[in-house]
C-alpha positions as CSV (number, residue, x, y, z in Angstrom):
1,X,164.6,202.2,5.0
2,X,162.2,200.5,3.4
3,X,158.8,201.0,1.7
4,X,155.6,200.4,4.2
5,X,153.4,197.3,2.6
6,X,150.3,197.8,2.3
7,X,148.2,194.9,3.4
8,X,146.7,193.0,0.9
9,X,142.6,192.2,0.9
10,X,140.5,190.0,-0.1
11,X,138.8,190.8,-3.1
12,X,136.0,188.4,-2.7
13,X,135.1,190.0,1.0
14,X,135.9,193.6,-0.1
15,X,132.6,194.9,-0.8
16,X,132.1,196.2,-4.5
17,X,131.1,199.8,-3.4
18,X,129.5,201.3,-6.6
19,X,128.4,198.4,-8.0
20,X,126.1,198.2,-4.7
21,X,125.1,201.8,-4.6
22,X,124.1,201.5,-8.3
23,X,122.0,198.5,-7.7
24,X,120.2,199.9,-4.7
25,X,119.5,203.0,-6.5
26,X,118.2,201.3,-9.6
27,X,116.0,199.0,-7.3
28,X,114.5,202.3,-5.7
29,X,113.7,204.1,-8.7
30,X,112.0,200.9,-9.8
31,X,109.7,200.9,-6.7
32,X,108.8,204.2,-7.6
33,X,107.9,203.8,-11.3
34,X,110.9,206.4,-11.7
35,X,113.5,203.9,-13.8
36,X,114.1,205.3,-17.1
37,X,115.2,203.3,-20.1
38,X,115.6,203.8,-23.7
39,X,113.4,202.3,-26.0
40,X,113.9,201.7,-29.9
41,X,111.2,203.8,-31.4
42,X,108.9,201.6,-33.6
43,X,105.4,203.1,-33.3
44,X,104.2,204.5,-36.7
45,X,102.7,207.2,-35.1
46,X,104.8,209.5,-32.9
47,X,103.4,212.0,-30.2
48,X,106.1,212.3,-28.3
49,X,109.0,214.1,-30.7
50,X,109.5,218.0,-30.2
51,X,109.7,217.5,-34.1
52,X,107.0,220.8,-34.4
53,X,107.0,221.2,-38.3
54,X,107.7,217.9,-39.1
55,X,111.2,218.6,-40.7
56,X,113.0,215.7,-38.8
57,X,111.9,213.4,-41.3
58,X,110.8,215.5,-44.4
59,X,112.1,214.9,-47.6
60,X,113.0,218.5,-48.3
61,X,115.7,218.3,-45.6
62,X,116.9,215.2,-46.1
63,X,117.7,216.6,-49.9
64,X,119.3,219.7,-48.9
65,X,121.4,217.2,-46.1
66,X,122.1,214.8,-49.5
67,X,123.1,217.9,-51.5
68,X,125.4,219.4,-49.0
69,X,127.5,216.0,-49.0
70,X,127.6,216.2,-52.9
71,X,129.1,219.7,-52.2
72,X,132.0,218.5,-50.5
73,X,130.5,219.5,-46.8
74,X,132.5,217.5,-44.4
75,X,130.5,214.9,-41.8
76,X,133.1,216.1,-38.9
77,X,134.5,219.2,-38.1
78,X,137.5,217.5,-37.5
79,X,138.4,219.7,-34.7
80,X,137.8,222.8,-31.7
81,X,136.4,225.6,-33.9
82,X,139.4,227.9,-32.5
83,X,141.8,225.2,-34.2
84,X,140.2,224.3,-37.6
85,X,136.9,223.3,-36.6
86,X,135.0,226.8,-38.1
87,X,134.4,226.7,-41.6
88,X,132.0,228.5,-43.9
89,X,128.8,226.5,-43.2
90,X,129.4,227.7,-39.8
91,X,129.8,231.1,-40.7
92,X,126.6,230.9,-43.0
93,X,123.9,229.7,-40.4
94,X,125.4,232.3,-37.5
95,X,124.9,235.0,-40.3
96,X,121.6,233.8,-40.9
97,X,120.4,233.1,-37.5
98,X,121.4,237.2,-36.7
99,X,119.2,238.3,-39.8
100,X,116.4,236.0,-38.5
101,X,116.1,236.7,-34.9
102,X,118.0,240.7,-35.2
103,X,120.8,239.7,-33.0
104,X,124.2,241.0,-34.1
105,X,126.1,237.8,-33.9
106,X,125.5,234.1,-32.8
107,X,127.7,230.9,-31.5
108,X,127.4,227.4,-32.1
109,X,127.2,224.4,-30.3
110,X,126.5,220.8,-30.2
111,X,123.4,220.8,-28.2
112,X,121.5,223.2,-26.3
113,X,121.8,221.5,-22.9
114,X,125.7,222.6,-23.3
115,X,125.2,225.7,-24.6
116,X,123.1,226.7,-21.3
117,X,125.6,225.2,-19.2
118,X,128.5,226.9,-21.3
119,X,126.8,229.9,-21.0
120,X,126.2,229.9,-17.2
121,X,129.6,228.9,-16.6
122,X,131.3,231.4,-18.7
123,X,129.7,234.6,-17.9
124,X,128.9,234.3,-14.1
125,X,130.9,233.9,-11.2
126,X,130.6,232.6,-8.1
127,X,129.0,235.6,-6.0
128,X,126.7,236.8,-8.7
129,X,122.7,236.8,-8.3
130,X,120.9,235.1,-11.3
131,X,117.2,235.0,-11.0
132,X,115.0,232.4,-13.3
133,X,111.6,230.9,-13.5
134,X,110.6,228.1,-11.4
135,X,110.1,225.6,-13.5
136,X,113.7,226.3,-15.4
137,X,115.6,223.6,-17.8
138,X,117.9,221.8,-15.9
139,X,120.8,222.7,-18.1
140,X,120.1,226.2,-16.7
141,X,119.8,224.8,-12.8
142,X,123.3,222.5,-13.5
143,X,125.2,225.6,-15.5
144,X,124.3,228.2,-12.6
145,X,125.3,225.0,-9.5
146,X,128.8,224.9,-11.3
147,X,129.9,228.7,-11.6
148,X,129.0,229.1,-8.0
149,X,125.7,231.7,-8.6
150,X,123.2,232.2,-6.5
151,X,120.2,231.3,-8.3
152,X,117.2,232.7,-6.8
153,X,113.7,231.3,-8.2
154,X,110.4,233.1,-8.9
155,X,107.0,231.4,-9.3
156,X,106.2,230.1,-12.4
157,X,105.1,232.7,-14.9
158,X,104.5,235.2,-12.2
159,X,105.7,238.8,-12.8
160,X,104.8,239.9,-9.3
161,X,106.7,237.4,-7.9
162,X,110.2,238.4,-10.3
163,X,109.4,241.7,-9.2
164,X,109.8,241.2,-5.4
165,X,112.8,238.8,-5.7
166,X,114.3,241.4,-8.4
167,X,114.0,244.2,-5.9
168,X,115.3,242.3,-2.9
169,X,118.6,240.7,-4.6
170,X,119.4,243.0,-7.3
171,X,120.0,240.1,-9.9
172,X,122.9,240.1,-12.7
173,X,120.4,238.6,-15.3
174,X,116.8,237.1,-15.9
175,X,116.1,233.6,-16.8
176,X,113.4,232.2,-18.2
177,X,112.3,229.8,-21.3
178,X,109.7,231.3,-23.8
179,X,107.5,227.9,-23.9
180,X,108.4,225.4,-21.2
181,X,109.1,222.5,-22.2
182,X,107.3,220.6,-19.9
183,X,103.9,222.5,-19.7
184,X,103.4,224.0,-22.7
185,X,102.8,228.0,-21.4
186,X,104.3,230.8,-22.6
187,X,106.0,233.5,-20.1
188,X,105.6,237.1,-19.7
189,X,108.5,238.6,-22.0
190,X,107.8,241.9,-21.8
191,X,107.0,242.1,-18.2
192,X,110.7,240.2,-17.8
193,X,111.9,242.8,-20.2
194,X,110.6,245.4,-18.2
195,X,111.2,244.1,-15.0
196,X,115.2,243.1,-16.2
197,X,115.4,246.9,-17.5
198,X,114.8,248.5,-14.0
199,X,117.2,246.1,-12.3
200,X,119.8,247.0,-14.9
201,X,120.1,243.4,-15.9
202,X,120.2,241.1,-19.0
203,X,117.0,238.9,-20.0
204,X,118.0,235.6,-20.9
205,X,115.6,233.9,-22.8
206,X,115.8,229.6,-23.8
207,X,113.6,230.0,-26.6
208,X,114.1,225.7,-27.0
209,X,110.6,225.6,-27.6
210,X,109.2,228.3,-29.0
211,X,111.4,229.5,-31.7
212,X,109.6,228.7,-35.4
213,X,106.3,227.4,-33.8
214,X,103.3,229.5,-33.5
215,X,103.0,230.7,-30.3
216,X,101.1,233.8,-28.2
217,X,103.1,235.4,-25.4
218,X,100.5,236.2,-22.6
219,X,101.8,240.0,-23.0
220,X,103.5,240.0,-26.8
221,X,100.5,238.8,-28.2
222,X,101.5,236.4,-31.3
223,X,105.1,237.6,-32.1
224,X,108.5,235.4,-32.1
225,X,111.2,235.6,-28.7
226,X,113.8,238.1,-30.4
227,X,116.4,240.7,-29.9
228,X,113.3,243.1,-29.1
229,X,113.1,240.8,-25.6
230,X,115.9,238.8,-25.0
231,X,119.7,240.2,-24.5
232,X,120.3,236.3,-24.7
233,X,118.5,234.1,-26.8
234,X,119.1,230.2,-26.9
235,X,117.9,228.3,-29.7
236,X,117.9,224.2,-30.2
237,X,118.1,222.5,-33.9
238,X,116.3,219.5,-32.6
239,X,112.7,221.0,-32.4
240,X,111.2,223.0,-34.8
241,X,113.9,222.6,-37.0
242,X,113.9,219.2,-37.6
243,X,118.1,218.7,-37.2
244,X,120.6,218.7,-34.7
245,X,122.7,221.6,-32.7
246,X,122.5,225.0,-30.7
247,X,122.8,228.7,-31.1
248,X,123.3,231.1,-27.9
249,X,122.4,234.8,-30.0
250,X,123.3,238.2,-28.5
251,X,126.0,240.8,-28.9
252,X,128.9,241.1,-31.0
253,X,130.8,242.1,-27.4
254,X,129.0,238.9,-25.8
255,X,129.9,236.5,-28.3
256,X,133.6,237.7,-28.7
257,X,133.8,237.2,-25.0
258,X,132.3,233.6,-25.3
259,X,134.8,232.5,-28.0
260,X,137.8,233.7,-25.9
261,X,136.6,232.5,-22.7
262,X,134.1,229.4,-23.0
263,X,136.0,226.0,-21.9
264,X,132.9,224.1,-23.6
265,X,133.4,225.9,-27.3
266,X,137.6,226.4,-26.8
267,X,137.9,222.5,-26.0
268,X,135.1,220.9,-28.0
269,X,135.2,219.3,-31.5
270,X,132.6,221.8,-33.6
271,X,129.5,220.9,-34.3
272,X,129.6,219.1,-37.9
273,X,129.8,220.9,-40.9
274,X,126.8,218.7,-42.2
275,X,124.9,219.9,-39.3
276,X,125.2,223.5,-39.8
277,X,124.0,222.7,-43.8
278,X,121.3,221.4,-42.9
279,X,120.2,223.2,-39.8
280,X,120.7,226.4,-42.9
281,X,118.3,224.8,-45.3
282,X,115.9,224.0,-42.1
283,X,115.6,227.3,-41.2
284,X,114.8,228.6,-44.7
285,X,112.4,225.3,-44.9
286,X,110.7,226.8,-41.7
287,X,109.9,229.8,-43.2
288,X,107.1,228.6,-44.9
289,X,104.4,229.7,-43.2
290,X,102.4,227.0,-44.2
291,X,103.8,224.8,-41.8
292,X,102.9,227.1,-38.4
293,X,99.4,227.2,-40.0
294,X,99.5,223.8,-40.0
295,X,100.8,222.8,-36.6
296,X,98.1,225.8,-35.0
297,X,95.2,224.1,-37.2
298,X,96.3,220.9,-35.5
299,X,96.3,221.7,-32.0
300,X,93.3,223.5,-32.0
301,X,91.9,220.6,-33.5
302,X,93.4,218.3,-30.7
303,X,91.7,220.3,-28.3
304,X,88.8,220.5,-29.4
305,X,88.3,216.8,-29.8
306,X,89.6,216.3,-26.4
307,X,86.9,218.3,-24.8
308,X,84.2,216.9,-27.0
309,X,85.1,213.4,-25.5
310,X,86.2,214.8,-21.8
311,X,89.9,214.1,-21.9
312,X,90.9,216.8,-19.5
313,X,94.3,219.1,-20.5
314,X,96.0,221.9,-19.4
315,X,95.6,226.0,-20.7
316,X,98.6,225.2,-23.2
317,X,97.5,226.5,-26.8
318,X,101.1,225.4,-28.0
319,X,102.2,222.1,-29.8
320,X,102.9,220.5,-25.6
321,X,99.7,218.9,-24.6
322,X,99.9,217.7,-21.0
323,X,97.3,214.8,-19.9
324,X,98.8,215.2,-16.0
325,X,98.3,211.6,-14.3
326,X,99.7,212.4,-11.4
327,X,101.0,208.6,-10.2
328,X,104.5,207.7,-11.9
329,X,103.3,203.7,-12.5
330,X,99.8,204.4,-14.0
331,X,101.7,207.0,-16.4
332,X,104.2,204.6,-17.7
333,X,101.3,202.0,-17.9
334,X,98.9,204.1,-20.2
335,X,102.4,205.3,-22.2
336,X,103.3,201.4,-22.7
337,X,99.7,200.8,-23.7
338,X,99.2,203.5,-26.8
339,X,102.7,202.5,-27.6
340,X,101.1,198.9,-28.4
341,X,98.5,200.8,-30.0
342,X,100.9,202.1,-32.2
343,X,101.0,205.3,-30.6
344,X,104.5,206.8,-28.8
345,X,103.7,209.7,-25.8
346,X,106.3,210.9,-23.8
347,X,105.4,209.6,-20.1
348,X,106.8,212.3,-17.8
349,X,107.8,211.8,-14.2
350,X,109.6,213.4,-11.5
351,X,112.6,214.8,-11.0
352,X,111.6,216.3,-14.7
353,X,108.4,217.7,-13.1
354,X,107.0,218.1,-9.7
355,X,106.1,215.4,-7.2
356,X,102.7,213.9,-8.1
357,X,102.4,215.5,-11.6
358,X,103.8,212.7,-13.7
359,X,102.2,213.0,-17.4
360,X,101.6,212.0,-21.0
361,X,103.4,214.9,-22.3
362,X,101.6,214.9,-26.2
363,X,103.0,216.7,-28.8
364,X,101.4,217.9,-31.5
365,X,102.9,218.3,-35.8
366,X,102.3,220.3,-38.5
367,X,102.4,216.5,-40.2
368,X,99.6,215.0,-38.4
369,X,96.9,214.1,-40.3
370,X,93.1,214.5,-38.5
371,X,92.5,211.3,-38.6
372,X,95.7,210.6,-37.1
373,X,95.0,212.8,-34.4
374,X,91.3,210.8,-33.9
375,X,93.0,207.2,-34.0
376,X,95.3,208.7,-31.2
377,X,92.6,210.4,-29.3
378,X,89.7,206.8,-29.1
379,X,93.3,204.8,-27.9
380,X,93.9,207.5,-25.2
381,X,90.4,207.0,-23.7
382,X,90.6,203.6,-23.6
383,X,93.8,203.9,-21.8
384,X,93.3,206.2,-19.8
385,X,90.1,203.8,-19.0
386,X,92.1,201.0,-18.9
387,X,94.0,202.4,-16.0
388,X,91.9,204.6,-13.5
């Protein structure tokens, strides 16, 4: 018997299937002012980093990073932390990140979009209820899509509405961030708490945004997102701290049951040694108070300049300053502008937030200077001029 040979095409008629799906959807996102590219950042001014206290660039951190390496801190982990990848700088900035935020023990990773998803994955399975806030992270919408939840959704900010759903599908765990990324508010803890409490479920709370920046919770007046409201508490590197990483903080039971279970931790190279030095010195940096009065002094003063020369924003008294747009191309079009005025703005459009709310997504820093802020401020008028 022999084999069956199979016919041999064409390859110059045999259509180049992905190469034509990616082309068609690149030309549709084009037509609707969706296309995203990267851009080398060059502006000298920058309004578009979640770089809150303006460690990212500060010298102080870049000296702590310089004398770590003279210590003998590795650049790599070289490895899984479960293999050889965990070493004492890791150890150090869990143990401080506990005494910060009161948790009794905390886990690394490389970024917080993969510590959502990690955490999703890992704790739920398919079956389980998980309730969150409307306008979620992503991370949080992908981690719950692969472990099978059922995520149910309750409007934005809106107690009453977590209330009903909670009663109605008896959810595993509460999700929502503390500041949203996006919009700048700040949700209800304690009525999430409270509402999470007579469900009998965990509050998990992506504190991305809000942890080390001065921020008021609508019900917690101004206190941080800690182990008083959040059974689970995510925290990023990349914002306020100026540096790289992620930190999912909760239980001692919790984490032990993350270490031995998580595919993303067991099977990923640790984050680097270097990292973890330096997010340490950042969060002792942070601590400086000096640097949330700052940042608060500067947004008030954003705002107030804004309505003395009728830019309209949103109710966000945090470092995100929304301008909403609402058209995708005249977004991009005032974000090219200010970035040939020297200026870079985040332009924001859907899928990252809902149809017809594309936005200059401003951020403020504690390293902004007022005059700065005014240079900004006269090129966003005439922009925003420039394109009605």
């Amino acid at each position: 018997m022999t084999d069956k040979m199979l016919p041999i095409q064409d390859d110059a008629a045999a259509p180049d299937v992905l190469q034509q799906r990616m082309a068609e959807r690149m030309a549709q996102l084009q037509e609707q002012g969706l296309l995203r590219q990267r851009t080398v950042y060059r502006a000298p001014v920058n309004f578009a980093a979640n770089d809150y206290l303006a460690l990212a660039s500060s010298p102080a951190l870049a000296d702590a990073a310089m004398q770590a390496l003279q210590r003998g801190v590795g650049c790599g982990s070289g490895a899984s932390a479960l293999v050889s990848g965990y070493q004492s700088e890791h150890l150090a900035l869990e143990q401080a990140l506990c005494q910060h935020t009161g948790h009794e023990a905390a886990l690394l990773f490389c970024s917080g979009f993969s510590a959502n998803q990690a955490l999703l994955k890992t704790l739920f399975q398919p079956g389980d209820t998980v309730l969150s806030d409307k306008l979620i992270h992503a991370s949080v919408i992908d981690g719950a899509k692969d472990a099978g939840v059922t995520l149910r959704r309750f409007l934005h900010n809106d107690a009453d509405s977590a209330t009903r759903l909670a009663a109605k599908h008896r959810p595993l765990a509460l999700i929502t961030e503390s500041v949203f990324s996006m919009d700048g508010d700040c949700a209800p803890l304690m009525a999430l708490r409270q509402i999470a409490d007579q469900q009998g479920a965990w509050l998990i709370v992506d504190d991305a945004h809000g942890f080390g920046t001065p921020v008021t919770f609508p019900d917690i007046g101004s206190q941080p997102c800690d182990a008083r409201y959040a059974d689970i508490q995510l925290i990023t590197f990349g914002k306020a701290m100026g540096c790289q990483g992620a930190a999912l903080l909760g239980s001692q039971a919790l984490i032990d049951f993350m270490v031995a279970n998580c595919r993303h931790y067991i099977y990923s190279t640790a984050l680097s040694p270097l990292a973890a030095a330096t997010a340490l010195a950042a969060l002792t940096l942070m601590q400086d108070h000096r640097l949330c009065q700052q940042l608060a002094e500067n947004i008030t003063y954003f705002r107030q300049r804004c309505a003395h020369v009728g830019i309209a924003l949103t109710a966000s008294v945090t470092a995100i300053q929304p301008v909403i747009i609402g058209d995708s191309h005249r977004t991009l079009a005032i974000a090219q502008q200010l970035r040939g005025a020297g200026f870079a703005v985040g332009a924001i459009r859907p899928p990252t937030v809902p149809r017809g709310s594309a936005r200059l997504r401003i951020t403020l820093n504690a390293g902004h200077s007022q005059a700065q802020i005014d240079a900004f401020i006269t090129a966003l008028q005439q922009a925003l001029a420039a394109h009605r």
